[in-house]
C-alpha positions in Angstrom: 0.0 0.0 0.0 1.0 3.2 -1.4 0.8 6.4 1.8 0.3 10.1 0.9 -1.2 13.0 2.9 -3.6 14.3 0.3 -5.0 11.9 -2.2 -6.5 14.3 -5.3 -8.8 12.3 -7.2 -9.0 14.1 -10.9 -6.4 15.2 -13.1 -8.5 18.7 -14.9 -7.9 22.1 -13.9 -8.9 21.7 -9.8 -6.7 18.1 -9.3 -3.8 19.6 -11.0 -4.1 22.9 -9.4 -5.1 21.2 -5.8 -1.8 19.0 -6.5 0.3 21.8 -7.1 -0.7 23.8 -4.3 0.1 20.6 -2.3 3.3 20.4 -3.4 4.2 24.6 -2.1 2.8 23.6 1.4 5.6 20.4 1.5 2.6 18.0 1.8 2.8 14.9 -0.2 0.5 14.3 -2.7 -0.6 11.8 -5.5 -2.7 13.0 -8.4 -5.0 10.0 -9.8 -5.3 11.7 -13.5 -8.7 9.3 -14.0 -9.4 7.6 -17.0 -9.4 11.0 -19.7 -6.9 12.7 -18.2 -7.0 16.3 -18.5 -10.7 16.0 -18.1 -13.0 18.4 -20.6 -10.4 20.9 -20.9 -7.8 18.8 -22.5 -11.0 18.8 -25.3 -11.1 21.5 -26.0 -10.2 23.1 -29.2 -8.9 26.7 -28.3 -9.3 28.5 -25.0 -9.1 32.3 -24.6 -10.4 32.9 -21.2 -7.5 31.5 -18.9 -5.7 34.3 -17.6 -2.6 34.2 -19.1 -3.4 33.2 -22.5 -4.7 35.1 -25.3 -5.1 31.8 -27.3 -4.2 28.0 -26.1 -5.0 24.6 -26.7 -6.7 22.6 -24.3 -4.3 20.4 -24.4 -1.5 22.2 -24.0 -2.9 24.1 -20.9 -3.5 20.9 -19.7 0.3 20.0 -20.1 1.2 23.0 -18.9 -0.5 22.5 -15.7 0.5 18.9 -15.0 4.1 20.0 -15.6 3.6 22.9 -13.0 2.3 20.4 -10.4 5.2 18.0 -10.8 7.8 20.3 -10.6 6.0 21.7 -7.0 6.4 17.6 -6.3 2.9 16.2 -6.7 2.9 13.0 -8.1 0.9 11.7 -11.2 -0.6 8.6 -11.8 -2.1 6.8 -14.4 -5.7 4.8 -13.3 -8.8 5.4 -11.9 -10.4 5.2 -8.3 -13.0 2.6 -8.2 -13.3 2.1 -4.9 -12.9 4.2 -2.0 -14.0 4.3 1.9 -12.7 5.6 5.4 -10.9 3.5 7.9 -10.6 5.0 11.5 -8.8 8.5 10.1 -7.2 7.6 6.7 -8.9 7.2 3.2 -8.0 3.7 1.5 -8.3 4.0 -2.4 -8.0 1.2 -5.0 -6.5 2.1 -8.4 -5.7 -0.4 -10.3 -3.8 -3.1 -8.3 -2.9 -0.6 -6.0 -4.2 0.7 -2.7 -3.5 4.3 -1.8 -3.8 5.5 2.2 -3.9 9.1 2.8 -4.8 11.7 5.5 -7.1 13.7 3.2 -8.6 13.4 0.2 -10.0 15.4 -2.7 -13.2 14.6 -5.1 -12.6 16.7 -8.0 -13.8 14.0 -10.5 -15.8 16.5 -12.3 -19.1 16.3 -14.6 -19.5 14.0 -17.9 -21.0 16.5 -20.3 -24.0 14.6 -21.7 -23.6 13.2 -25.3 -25.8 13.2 -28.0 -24.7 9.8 -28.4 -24.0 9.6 -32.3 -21.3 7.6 -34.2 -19.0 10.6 -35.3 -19.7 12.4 -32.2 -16.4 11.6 -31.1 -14.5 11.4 -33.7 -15.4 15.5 -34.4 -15.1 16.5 -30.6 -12.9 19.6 -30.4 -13.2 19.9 -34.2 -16.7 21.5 -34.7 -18.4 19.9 -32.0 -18.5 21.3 -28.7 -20.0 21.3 -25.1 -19.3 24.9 -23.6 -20.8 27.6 -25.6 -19.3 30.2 -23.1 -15.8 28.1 -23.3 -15.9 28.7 -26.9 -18.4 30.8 -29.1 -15.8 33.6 -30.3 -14.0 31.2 -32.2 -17.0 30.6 -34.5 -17.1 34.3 -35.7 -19.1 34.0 -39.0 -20.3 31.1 -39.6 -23.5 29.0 -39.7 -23.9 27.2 -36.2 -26.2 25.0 -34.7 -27.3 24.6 -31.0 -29.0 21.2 -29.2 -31.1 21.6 -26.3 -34.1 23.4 -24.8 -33.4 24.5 -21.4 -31.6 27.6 -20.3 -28.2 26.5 -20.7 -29.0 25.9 -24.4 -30.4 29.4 -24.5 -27.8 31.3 -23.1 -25.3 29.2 -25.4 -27.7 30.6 -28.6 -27.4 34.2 -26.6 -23.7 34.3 -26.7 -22.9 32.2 -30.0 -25.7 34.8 -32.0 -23.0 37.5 -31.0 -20.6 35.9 -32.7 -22.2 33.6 -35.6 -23.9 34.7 -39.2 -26.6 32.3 -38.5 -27.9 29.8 -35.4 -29.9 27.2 -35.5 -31.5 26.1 -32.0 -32.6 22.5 -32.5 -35.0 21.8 -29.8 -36.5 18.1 -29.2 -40.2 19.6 -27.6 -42.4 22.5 -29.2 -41.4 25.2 -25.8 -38.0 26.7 -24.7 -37.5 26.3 -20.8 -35.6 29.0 -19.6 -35.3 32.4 -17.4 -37.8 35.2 -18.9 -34.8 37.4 -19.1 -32.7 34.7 -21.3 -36.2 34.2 -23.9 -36.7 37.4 -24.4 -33.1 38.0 -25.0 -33.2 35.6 -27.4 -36.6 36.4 -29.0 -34.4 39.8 -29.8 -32.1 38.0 -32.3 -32.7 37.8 -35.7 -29.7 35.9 -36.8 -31.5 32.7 -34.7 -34.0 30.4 -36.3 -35.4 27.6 -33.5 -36.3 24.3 -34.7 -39.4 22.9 -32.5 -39.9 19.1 -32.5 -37.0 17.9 -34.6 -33.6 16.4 -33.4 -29.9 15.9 -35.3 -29.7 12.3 -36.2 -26.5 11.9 -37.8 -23.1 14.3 -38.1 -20.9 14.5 -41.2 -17.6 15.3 -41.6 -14.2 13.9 -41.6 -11.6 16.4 -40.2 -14.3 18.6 -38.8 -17.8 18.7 -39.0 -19.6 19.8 -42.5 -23.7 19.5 -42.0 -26.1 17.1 -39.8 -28.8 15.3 -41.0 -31.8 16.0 -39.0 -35.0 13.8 -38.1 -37.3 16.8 -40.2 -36.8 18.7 -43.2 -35.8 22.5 -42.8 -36.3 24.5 -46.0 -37.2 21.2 -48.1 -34.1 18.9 -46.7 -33.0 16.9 -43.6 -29.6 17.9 -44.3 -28.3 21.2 -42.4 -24.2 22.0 -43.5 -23.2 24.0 -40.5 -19.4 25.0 -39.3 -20.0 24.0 -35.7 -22.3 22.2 -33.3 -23.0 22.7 -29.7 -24.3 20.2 -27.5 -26.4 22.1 -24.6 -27.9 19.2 -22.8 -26.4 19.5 -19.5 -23.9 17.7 -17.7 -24.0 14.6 -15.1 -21.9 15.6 -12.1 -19.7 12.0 -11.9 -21.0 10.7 -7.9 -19.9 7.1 -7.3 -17.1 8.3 -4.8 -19.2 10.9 -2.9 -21.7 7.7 -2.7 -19.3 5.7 -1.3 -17.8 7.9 1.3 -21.3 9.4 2.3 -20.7 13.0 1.3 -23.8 15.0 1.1 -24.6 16.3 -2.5 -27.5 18.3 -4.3 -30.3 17.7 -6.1 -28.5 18.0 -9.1 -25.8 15.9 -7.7 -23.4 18.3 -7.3 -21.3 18.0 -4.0 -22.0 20.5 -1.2 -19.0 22.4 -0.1 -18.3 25.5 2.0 -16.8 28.9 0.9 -13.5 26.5 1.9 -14.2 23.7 -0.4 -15.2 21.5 2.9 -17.8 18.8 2.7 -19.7 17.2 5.3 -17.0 14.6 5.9 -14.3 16.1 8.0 -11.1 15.6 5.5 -12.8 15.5 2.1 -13.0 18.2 0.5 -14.3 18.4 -3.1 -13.4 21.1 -6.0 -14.2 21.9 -9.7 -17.5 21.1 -11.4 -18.6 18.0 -9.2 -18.9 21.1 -6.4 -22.0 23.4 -5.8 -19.3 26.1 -5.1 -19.8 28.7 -8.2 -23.6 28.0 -8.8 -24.0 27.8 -12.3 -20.8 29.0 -13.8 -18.4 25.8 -14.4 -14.9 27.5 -15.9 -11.2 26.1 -15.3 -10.6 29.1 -13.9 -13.2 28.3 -10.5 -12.1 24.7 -10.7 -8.5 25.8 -10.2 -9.2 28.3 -7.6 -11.3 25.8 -5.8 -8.2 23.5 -6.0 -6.1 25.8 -4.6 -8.5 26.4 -2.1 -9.1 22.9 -1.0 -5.3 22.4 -0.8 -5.0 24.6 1.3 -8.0 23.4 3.6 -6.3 19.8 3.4 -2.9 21.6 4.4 -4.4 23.1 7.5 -6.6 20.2 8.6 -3.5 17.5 8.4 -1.8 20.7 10.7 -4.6 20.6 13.1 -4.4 16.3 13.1 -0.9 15.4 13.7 -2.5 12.5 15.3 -3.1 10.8 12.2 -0.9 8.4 10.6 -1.8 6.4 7.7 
C-alpha cells in the first residue's frame, strides 16, 4: 500500500491545481489523472479565457498545468479510483492493483457533459463539435452554427454564440424553450437565430471537422443542415460514485456541497471543480482551479490541526 497526505482524485484544472498547491505547502500528494486525463479541458479546441493566454490549446494548458504540479512535487498517476472508503482516520483508495492511504482526500472528478450519443460524435469532438458555448463561441465568428437543447443553458449558449455567428440554429426536441424570462426574451431579440421545434440531429458529417447534420425533419425542403460548428447544450452529469461511497452530502443535481472552503460534510474531504456546488452555475477552469487551490489549502491546514493521524 501506497501512503500520501492528500489523495487528489481528478487530473482537470482543480486536481492539478489542488496538486500543485500541495506540493508549495511540502505535503505529499498523489494526483489519480482518472481515465481521460485532463478531463474536458484537455478537449477542447482553443481557450481564450484562462488568464494568461490570449489563445491556447486545451491540451497544452492541460500540459502546462501537469508540468507545474510535478515540478512543485505532486505526483501523477495513471488509473482510476474505483473504490474508496474511510478506515478510523485515513482514506483507502483502490487504483488499479494498488491501494493508496492518505490523511485527506479530494473529489474533483468532475461532470461528464452529456452526449448526444451519435457515431461521429467523437470522432469530431474539439473539431466542430463542442459542449461549452461560453468556453468557446468567439472562435465561431461567421459562420453557420447550430445549438442542441431546450433549457436555459442551451439558450444562453444561442445568446452568446448569435454575437458571434452569421446564423444559429436552436434545434430543440419539444415545441417550448425552458428558460429564465430574461434569457427568452433576449433571445426572441435575435434575428440571426431560427429555432427548430420538434425535430432532433440524427446523424453528423464530416471527416476532419464537422460539414452538415442530417436531422430527423426537413428545414427549407431537406434533412440535411451543413453547419461549421455544433454545440451540445444538454447538461452535464456531475460523476457521484465516490461521494456515494464515502457518504458526502450532495445536491439535487448531484453536485457536491461544499463551504466557501471547499469543505464537505466529511471532515477531510474536500471536493473542487465542477462536481462542487461552489460557483452555482458558472463551471470555468478558472473556478475549478481556484477551488483547487483552495481545497489544498483546507487539506494543508486540517492535516496541521491532526498530527495524530498516521496512515
Amino acid at each position: 500500500m501506497k501512503s500520501t497526505d492528500f489523495l487528489v482524485i481528478g487530473g482537470g484544472a482543480a486536481g492539478l491545481s489542488a496538486g500543485m498547491y500541495a506540493g508549495r505547502y511540502l505535503i505529499s500528494a498523489a494526483v489519480i489523472r482518472g481515465p481521460e486525463p485532463g478531463g474536458e479541458t484537455a478537449t477542447a479546441w482553443t481557450i481564450e479565457n484562462y488568464p494568461g493566454f490570449l489563445s491556447i490549446d486545451g491540451l497544452e494548458l492541460v500540459q502546462k498545468m501537469e508540468a507545474h504540479a510535478k515540478a512543485a512535487g505532486a505526483e501523477l498517476v495513471d488509473g482510476t479510483v474505483t473504490a474508496i472508503e474511510k478506515k478510523g482516520n485515513c482514506f483507502i483508495a483502490t487504483v488499479g492493483d494498488e491501494q493508496y492511504s492518505a490523511k485527506t482526500i479530494v473529489l474533483a472528478v468532475g461532470s461528464a457533459r452529456r452526449r448526444l450519443g451519435l457515431p461521429n460524435e467523437e470522432n469530431l469532438r474539439g473539431k466542430g463539435i463542442s459542449y461549452c458555448a461560453t468556453c468557446d463561441a468567439p472562435l465561431y465568428k461567421g459562420r453557420t452554427v447550430a445549438i442542441v437543447g431546450g433549457g436555459d443553458s442551451s439558450i444562453k449558449g444561442v445568446n452568446l454564440v448569435a454575437r458571434y455567428a452569421t446564423k444559429v440554429y436552436l434545434i430543440v426536441r419539444g415545441t417550448v424553450l425552458k428558460g429564465e424570462p430574461a434569457n427568452l426574451k433576449q433571445l426572441s431579440e435575435k434575428t440571426n437565430v431560427e429555432v427548430l421545434y420538434e425535430n432532433s440531429v440524427k446523424e453528423i458529417i464530416g471527416t476532419t471537422t464537422i460539414e452538415k447534420v442530417i436531422l430527423d425533419k426537413e428545414v427549407n425542403g431537406s434533412k440535411e443542415l451543413p453547419v461549421g460548428g455544433l454545440f451540445v447544450e444538454i447538461g452535464a452529469q456531475p460523476r457521484t460514485e465516490l461521494s456515494k461511497m464515502l457518504g458526502v452530502d450532495i445536491d439535487e443535481k448531484g453536485h457536491i456541497k461544499v463551504n466557501k472552503f471547499m469543505h464537505t460534510n466529511v471532515p477531510g474531504v474536500f471536493a473542487a471543480g465542477d462536481i462542487t456546488d461552489g460557483a452555482g452555475d458558472f463551471r470555468q477552469d478558472i473556478t475549478a482551479a481556484a477551488q483547487g487551490a483552495m481545497a489544498a489549502t483546507s487539506a494543508y491546514k486540517y492535516i496541521g490541526a491532526h498530527p495524530e493521524i498516521v496512515c
